[in-house]
PyMOL CGO cylinders between C-alpha atoms (Angstrom):
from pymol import cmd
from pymol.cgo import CYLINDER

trace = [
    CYLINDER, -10.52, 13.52, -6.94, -7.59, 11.34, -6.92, 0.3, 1, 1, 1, 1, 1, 1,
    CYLINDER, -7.59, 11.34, -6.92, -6.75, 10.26, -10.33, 0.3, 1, 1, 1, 1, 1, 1,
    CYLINDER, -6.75, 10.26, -10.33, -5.57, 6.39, -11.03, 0.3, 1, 1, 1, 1, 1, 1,
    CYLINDER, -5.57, 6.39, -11.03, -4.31, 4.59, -13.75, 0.3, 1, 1, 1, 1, 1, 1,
    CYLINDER, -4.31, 4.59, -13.75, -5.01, 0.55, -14.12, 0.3, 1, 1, 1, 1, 1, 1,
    CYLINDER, -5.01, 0.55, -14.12, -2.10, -1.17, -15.67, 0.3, 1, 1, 1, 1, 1, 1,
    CYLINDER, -2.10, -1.17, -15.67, -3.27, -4.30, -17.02, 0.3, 1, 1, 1, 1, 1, 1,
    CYLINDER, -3.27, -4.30, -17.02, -3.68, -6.04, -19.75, 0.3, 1, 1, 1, 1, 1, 1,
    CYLINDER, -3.68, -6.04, -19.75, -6.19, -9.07, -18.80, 0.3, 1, 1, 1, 1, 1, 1,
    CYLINDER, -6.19, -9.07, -18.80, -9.64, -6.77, -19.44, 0.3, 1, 1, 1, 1, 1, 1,
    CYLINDER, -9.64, -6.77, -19.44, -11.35, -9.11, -16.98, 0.3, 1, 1, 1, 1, 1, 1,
    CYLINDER, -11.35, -9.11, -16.98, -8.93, -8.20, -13.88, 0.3, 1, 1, 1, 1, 1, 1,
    CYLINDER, -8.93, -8.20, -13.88, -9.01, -4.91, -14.92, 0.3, 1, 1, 1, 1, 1, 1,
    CYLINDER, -9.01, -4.91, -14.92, -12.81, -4.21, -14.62, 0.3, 1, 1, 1, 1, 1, 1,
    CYLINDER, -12.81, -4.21, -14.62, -12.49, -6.38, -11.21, 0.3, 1, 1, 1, 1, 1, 1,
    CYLINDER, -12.49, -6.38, -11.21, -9.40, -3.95, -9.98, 0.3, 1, 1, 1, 1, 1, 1,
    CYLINDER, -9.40, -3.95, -9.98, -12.25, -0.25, -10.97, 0.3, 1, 1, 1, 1, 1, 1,
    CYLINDER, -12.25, -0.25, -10.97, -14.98, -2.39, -9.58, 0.3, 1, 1, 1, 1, 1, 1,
    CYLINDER, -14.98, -2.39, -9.58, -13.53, -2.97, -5.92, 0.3, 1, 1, 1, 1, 1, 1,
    CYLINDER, -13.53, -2.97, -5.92, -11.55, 0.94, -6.31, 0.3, 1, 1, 1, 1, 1, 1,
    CYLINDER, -11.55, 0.94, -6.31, -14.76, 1.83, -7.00, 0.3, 1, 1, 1, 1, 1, 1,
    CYLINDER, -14.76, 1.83, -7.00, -16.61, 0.86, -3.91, 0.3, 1, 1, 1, 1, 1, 1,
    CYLINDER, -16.61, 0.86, -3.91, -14.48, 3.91, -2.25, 0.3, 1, 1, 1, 1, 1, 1,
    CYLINDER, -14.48, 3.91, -2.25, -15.19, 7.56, -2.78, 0.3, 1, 1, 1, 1, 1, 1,
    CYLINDER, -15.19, 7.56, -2.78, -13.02, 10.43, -4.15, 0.3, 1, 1, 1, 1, 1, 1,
    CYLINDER, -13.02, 10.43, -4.15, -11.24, 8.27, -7.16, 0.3, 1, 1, 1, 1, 1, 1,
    CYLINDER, -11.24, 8.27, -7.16, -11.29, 8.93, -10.78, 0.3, 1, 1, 1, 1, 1, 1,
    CYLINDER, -11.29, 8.93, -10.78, -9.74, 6.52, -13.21, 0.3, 1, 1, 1, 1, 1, 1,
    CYLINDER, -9.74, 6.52, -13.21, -8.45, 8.63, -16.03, 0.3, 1, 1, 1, 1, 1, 1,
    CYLINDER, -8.45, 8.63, -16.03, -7.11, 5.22, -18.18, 0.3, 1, 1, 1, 1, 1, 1,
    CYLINDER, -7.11, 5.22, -18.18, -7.15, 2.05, -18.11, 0.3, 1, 1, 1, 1, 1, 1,
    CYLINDER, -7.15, 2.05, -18.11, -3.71, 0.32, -20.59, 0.3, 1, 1, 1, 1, 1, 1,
    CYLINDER, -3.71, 0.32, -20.59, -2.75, -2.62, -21.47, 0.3, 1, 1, 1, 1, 1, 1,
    CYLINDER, -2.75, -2.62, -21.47, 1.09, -1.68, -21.98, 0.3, 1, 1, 1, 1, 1, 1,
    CYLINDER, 1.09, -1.68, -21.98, 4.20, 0.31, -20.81, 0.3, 1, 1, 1, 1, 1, 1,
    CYLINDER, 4.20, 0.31, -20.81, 4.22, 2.52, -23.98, 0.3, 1, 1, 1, 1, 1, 1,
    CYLINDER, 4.22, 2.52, -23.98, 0.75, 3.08, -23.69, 0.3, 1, 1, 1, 1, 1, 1,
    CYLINDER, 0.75, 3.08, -23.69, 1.17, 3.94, -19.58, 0.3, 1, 1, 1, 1, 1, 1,
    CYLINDER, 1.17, 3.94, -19.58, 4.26, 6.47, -20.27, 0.3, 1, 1, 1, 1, 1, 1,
    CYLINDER, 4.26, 6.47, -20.27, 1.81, 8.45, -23.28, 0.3, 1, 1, 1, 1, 1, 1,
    CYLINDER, 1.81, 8.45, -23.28, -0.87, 9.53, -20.40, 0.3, 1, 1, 1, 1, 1, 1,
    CYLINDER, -0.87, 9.53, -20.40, 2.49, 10.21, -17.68, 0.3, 1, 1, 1, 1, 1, 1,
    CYLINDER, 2.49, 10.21, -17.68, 4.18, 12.45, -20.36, 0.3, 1, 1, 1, 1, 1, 1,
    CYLINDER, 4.18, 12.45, -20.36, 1.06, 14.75, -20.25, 0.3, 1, 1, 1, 1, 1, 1,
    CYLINDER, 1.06, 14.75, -20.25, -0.27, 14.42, -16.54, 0.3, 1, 1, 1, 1, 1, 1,
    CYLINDER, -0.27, 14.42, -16.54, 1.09, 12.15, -13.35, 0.3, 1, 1, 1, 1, 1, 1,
    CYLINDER, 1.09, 12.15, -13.35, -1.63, 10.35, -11.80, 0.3, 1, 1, 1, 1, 1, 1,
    CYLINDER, -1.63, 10.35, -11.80, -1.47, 10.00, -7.84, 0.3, 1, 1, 1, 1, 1, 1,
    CYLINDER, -1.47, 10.00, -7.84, -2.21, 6.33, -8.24, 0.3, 1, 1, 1, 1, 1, 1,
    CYLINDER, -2.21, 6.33, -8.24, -0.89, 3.74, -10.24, 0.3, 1, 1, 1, 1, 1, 1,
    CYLINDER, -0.89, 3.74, -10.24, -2.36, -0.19, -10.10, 0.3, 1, 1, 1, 1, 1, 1,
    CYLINDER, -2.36, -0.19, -10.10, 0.41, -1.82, -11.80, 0.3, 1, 1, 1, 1, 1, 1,
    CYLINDER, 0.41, -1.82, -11.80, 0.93, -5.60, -13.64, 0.3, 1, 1, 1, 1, 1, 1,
    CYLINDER, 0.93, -5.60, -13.64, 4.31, -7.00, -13.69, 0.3, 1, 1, 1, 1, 1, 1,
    CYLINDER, 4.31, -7.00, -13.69, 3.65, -9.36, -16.72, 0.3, 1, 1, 1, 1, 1, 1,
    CYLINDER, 3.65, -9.36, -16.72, 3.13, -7.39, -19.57, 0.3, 1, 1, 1, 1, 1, 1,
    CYLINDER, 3.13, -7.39, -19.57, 3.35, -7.36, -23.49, 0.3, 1, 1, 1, 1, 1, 1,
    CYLINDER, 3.35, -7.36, -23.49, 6.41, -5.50, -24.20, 0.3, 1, 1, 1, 1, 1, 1,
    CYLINDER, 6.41, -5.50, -24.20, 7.99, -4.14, -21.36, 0.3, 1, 1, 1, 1, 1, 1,
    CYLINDER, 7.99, -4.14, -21.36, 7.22, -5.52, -17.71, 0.3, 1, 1, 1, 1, 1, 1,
    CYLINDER, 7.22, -5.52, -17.71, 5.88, -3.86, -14.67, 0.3, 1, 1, 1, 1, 1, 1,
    CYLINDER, 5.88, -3.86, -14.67, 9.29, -4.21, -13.19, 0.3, 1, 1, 1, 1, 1, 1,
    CYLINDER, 9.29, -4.21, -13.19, 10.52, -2.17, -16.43, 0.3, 1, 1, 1, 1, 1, 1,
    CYLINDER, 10.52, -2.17, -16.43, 8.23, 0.51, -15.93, 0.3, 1, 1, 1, 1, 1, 1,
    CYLINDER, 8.23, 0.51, -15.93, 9.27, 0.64, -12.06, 0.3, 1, 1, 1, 1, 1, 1,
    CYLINDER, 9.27, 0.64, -12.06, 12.67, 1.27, -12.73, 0.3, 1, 1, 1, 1, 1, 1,
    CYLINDER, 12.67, 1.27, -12.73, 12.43, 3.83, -15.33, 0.3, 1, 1, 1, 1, 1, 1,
    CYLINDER, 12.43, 3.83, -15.33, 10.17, 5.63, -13.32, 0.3, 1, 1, 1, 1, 1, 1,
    CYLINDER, 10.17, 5.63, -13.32, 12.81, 6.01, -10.24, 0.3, 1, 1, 1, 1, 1, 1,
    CYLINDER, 12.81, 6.01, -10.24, 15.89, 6.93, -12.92, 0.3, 1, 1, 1, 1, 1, 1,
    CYLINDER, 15.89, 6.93, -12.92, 13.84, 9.67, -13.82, 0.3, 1, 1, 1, 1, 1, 1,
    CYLINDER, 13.84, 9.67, -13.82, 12.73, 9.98, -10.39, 0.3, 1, 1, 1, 1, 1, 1,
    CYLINDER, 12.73, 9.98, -10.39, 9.15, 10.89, -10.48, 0.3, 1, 1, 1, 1, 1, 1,
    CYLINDER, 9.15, 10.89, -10.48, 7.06, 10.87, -7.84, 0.3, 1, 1, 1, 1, 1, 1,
    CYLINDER, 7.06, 10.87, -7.84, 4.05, 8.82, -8.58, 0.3, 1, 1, 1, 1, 1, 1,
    CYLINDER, 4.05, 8.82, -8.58, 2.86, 6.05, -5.76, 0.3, 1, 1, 1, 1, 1, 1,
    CYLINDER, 2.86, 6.05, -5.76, 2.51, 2.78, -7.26, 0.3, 1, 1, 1, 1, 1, 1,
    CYLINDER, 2.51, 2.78, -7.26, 0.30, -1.16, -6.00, 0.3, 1, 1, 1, 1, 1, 1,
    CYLINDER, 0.30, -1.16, -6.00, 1.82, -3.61, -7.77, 0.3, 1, 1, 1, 1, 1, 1,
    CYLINDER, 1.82, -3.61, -7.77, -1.50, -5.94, -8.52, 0.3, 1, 1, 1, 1, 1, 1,
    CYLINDER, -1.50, -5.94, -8.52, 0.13, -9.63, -10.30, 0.3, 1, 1, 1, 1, 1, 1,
    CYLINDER, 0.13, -9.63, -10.30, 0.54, -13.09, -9.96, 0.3, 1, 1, 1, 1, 1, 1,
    CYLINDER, 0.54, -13.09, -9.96, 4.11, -12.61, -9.75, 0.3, 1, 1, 1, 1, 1, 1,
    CYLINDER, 4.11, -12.61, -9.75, 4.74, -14.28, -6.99, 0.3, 1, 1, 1, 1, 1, 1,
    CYLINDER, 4.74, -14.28, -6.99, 8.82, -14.72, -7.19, 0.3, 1, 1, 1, 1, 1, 1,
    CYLINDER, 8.82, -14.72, -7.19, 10.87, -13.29, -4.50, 0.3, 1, 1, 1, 1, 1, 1,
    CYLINDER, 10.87, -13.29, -4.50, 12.87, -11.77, -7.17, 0.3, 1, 1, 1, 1, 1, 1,
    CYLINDER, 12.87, -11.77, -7.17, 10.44, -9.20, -8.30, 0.3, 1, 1, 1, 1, 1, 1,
    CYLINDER, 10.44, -9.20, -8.30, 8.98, -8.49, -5.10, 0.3, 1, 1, 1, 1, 1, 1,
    CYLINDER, 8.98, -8.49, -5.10, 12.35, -8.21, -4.10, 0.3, 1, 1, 1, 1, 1, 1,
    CYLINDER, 12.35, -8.21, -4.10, 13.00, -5.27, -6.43, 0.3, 1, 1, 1, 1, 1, 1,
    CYLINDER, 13.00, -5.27, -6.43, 9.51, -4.03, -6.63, 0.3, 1, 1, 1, 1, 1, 1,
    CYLINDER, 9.51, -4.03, -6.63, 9.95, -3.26, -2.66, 0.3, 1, 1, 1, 1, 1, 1,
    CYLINDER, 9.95, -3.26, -2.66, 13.46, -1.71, -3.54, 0.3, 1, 1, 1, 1, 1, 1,
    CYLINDER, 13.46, -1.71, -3.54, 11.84, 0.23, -6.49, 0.3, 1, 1, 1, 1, 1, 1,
    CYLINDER, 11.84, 0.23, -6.49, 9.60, 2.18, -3.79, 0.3, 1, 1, 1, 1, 1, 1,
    CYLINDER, 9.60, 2.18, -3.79, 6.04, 0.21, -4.70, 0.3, 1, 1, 1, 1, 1, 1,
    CYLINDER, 6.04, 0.21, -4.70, 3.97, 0.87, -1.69, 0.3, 1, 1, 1, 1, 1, 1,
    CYLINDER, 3.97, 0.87, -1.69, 2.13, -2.39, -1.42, 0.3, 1, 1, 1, 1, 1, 1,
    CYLINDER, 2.13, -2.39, -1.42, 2.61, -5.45, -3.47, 0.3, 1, 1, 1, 1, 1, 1,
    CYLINDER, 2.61, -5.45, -3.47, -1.23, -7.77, -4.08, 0.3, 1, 1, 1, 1, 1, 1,
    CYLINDER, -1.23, -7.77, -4.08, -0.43, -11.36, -5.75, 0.3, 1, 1, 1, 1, 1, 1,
    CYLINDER, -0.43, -11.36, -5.75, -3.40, -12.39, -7.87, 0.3, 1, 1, 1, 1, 1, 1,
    CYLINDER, -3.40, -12.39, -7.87, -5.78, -13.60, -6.96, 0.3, 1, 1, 1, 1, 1, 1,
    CYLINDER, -5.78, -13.60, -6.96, -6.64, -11.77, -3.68, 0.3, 1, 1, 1, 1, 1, 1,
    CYLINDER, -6.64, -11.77, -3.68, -9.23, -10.36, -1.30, 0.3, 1, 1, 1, 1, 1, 1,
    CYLINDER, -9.23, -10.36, -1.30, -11.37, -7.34, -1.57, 0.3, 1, 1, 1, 1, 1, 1,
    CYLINDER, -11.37, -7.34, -1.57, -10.15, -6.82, 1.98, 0.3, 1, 1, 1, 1, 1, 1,
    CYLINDER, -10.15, -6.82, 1.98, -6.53, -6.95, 0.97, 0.3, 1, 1, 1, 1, 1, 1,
    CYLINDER, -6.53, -6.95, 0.97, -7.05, -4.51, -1.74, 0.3, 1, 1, 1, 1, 1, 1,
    CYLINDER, -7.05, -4.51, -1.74, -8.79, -2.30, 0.78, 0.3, 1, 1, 1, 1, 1, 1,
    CYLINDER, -8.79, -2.30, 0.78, -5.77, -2.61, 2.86, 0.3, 1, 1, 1, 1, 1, 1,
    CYLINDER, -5.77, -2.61, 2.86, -3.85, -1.29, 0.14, 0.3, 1, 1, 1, 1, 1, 1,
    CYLINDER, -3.85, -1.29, 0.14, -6.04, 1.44, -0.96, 0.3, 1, 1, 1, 1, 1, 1,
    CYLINDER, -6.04, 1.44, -0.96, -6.49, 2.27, 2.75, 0.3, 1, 1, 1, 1, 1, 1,
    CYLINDER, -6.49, 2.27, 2.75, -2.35, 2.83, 3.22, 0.3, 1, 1, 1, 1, 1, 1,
    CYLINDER, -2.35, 2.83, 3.22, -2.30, 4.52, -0.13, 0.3, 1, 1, 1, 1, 1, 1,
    CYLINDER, -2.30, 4.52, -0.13, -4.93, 6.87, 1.37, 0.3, 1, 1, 1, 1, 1, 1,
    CYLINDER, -4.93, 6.87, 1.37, -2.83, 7.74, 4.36, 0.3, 1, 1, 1, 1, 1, 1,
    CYLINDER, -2.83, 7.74, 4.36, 0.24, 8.06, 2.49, 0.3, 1, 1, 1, 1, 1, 1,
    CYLINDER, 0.24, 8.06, 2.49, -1.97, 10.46, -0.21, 0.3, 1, 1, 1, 1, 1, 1,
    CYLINDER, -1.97, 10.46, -0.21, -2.88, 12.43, 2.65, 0.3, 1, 1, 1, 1, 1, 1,
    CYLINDER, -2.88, 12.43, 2.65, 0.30, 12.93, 4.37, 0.3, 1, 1, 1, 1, 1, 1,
    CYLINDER, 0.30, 12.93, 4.37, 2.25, 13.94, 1.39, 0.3, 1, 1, 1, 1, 1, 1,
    CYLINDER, 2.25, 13.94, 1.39, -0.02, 16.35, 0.22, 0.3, 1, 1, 1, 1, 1, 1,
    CYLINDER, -0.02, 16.35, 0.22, -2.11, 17.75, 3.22, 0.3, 1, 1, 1, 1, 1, 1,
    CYLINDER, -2.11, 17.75, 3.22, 1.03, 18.78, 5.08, 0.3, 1, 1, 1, 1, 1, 1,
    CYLINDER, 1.03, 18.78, 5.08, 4.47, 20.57, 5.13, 0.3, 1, 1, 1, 1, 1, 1,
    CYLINDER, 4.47, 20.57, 5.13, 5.52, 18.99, 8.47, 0.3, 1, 1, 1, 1, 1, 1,
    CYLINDER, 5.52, 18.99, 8.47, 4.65, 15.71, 10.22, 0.3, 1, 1, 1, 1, 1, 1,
    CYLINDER, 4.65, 15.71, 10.22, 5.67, 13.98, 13.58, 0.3, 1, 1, 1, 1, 1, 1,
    CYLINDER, 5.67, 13.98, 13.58, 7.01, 10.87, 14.60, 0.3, 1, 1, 1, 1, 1, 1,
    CYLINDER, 7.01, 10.87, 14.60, 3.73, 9.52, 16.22, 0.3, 1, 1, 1, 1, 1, 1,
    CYLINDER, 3.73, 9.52, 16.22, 2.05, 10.80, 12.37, 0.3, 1, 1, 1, 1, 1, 1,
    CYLINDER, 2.05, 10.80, 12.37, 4.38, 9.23, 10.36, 0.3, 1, 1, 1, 1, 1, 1,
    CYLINDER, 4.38, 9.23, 10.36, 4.39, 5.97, 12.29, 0.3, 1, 1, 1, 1, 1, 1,
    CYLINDER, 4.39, 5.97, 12.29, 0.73, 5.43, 11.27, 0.3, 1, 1, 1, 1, 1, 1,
    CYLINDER, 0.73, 5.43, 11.27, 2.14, 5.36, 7.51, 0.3, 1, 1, 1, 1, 1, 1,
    CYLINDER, 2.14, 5.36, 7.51, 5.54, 3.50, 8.51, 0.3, 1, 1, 1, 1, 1, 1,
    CYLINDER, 5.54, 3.50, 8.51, 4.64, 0.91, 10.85, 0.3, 1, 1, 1, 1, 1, 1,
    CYLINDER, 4.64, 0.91, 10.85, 1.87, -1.41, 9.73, 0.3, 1, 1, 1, 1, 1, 1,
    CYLINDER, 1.87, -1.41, 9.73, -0.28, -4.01, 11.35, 0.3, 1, 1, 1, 1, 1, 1,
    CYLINDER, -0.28, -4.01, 11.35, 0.35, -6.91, 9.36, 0.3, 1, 1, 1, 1, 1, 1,
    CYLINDER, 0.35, -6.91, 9.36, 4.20, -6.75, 10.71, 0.3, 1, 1, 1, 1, 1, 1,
    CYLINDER, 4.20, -6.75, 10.71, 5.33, -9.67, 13.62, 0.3, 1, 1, 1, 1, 1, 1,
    CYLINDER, 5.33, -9.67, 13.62, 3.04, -9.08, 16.92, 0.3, 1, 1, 1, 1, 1, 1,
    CYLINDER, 3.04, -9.08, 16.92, 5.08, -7.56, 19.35, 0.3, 1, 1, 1, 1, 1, 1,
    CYLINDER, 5.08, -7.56, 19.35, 5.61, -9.79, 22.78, 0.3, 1, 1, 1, 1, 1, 1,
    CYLINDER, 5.61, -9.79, 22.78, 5.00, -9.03, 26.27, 0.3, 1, 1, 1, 1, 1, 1,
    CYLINDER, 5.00, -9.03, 26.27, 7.05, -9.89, 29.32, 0.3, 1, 1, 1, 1, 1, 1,
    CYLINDER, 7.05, -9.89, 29.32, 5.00, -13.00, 29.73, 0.3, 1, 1, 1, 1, 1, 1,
    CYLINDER, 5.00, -13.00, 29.73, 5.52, -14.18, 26.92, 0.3, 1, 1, 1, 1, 1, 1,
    CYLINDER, 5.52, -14.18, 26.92, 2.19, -13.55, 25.30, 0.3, 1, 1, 1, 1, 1, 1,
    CYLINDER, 2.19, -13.55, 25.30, 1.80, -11.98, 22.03, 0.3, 1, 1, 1, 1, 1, 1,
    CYLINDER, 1.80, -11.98, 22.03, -0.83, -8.88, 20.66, 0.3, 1, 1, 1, 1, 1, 1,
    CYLINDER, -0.83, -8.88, 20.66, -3.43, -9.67, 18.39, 0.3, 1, 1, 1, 1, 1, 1,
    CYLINDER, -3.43, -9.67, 18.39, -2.34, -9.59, 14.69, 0.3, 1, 1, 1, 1, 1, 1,
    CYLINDER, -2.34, -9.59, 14.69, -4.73, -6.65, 14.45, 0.3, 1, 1, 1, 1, 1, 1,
    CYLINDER, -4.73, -6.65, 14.45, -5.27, -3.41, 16.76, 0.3, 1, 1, 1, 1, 1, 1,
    CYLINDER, -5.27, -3.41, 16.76, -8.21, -1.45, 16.99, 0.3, 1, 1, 1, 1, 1, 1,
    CYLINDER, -8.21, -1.45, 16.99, -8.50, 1.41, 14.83, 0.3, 1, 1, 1, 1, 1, 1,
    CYLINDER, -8.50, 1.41, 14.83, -6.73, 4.95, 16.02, 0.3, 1, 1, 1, 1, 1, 1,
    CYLINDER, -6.73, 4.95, 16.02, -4.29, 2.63, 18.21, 0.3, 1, 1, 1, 1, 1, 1,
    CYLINDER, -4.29, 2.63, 18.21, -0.73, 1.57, 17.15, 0.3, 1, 1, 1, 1, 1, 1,
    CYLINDER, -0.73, 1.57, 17.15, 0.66, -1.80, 18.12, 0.3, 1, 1, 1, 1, 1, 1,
    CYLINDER, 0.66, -1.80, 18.12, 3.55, 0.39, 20.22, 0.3, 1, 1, 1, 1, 1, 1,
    CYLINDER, 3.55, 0.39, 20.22, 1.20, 2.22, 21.78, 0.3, 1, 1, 1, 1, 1, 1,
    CYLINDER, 1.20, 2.22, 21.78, -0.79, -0.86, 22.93, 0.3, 1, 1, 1, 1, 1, 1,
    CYLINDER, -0.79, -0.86, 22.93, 2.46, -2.71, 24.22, 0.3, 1, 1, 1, 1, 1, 1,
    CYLINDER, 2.46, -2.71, 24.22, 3.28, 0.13, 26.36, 0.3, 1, 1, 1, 1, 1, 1,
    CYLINDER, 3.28, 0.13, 26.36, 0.17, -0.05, 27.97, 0.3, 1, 1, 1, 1, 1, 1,
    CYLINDER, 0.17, -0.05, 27.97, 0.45, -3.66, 28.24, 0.3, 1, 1, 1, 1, 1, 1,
    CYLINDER, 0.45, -3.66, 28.24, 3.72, -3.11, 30.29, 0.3, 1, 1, 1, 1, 1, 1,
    CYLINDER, 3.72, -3.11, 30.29, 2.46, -0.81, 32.39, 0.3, 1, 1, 1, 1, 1, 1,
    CYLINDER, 2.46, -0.81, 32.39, -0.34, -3.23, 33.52, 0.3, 1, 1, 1, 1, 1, 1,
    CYLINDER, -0.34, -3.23, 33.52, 1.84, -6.13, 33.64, 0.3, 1, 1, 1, 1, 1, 1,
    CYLINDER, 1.84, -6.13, 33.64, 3.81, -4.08, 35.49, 0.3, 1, 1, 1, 1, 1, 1,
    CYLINDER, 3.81, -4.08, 35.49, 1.42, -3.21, 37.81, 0.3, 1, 1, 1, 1, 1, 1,
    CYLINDER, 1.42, -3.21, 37.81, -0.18, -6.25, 38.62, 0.3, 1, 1, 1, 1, 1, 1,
    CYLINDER, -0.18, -6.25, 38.62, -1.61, -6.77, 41.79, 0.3, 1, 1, 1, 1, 1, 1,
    CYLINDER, -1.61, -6.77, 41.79, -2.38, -2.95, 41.90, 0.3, 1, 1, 1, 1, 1, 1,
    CYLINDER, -2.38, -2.95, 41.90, -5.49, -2.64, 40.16, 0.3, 1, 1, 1, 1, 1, 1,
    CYLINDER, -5.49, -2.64, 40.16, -8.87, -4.12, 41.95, 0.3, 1, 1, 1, 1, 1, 1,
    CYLINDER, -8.87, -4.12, 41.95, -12.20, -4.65, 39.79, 0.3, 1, 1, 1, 1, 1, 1,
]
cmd.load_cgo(trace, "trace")
């Protein structure tokens, strides 16, 4: 089970952020806090793999928390979930590692997103010793980055069917706009 803590101190958001992690399999949430202090009590006995993290909170802020957390440089994947919306603090909260940044209110299918990356990060970190480039692209390179253009000027689809990369799909593009003429139906 993959263990999660929900930072937040609205109780309403809170039971809305376990209700949609819910609705996938394999997590456990061992707390849900309303504060910083409260957050670093359950750390100082057992890292979670997950952390769904406010920025505006009483006391110290998410952003507070974040860069503790890399001075003392632990290890502990975090989705910032807030209405922060600045570029400021996304700004840092990028720079601070976060590995996907929600801006209240949002999607069920943007939170999947995030839990989905999360997953794929979870499993490459702790499934194996080694990785490839092709491996680690699936973690690095995401779909919701600019569509890639090919020589005519066209560009992909903002999303790419599952199990294929947007590289991957413009080098096959190429290769049939290079070829054209050359294939017959």
């Amino acid at each position: 089970m993959i263990k999660v803590i929900i930072v937040e101190d609205d109780p309403m958001v809170a039971m809305i952020n376990q209700q949609y992690l819910e609705r996938f399999g394999g997590f456990r949430i061992v707390a849900t806090v309303g504060r910083i202090d409260e957050l670093w009590k359950i750390i100082n006995e057992d890292i979670p793999d997950l952390i769904l993290l406010d920025v505006y909170l009483p006391g110290e802020t998410g952003i507070d928390f974040l860069q503790e957390v890399r001075q003392k440089q632990l290890s502990v994947p975090i989705i910032m979930i807030t209405a922060a919306h600045d570029i400021p603090t996304i700004k840092k909260s990028l720079e601070y590692g976060v590995i996907d940044f929600l801006i209240k209110p949002f999607s069920y299918e943007r939170f999947k997103l995030a839990i989905e990356k999360f997953l794929q990060y979870h499993s490459l970190t702790t499934e194996l010793e080694k990785t490839d480039q092709d491996t680690l692209d699936q973690l690095l390179i995401n779909e919701r980055g600019p569509s890639p253009v090919i020589p005519d000027g066209n560009k992909l689809a903002a999303t790419v069917p599952k199990g294929l990369s947007k590289i991957t799909l413009k080098k096959i593009l190429l290769l049939v706009v290079d070829q054209k003429g050359h294939f017959s139906t």
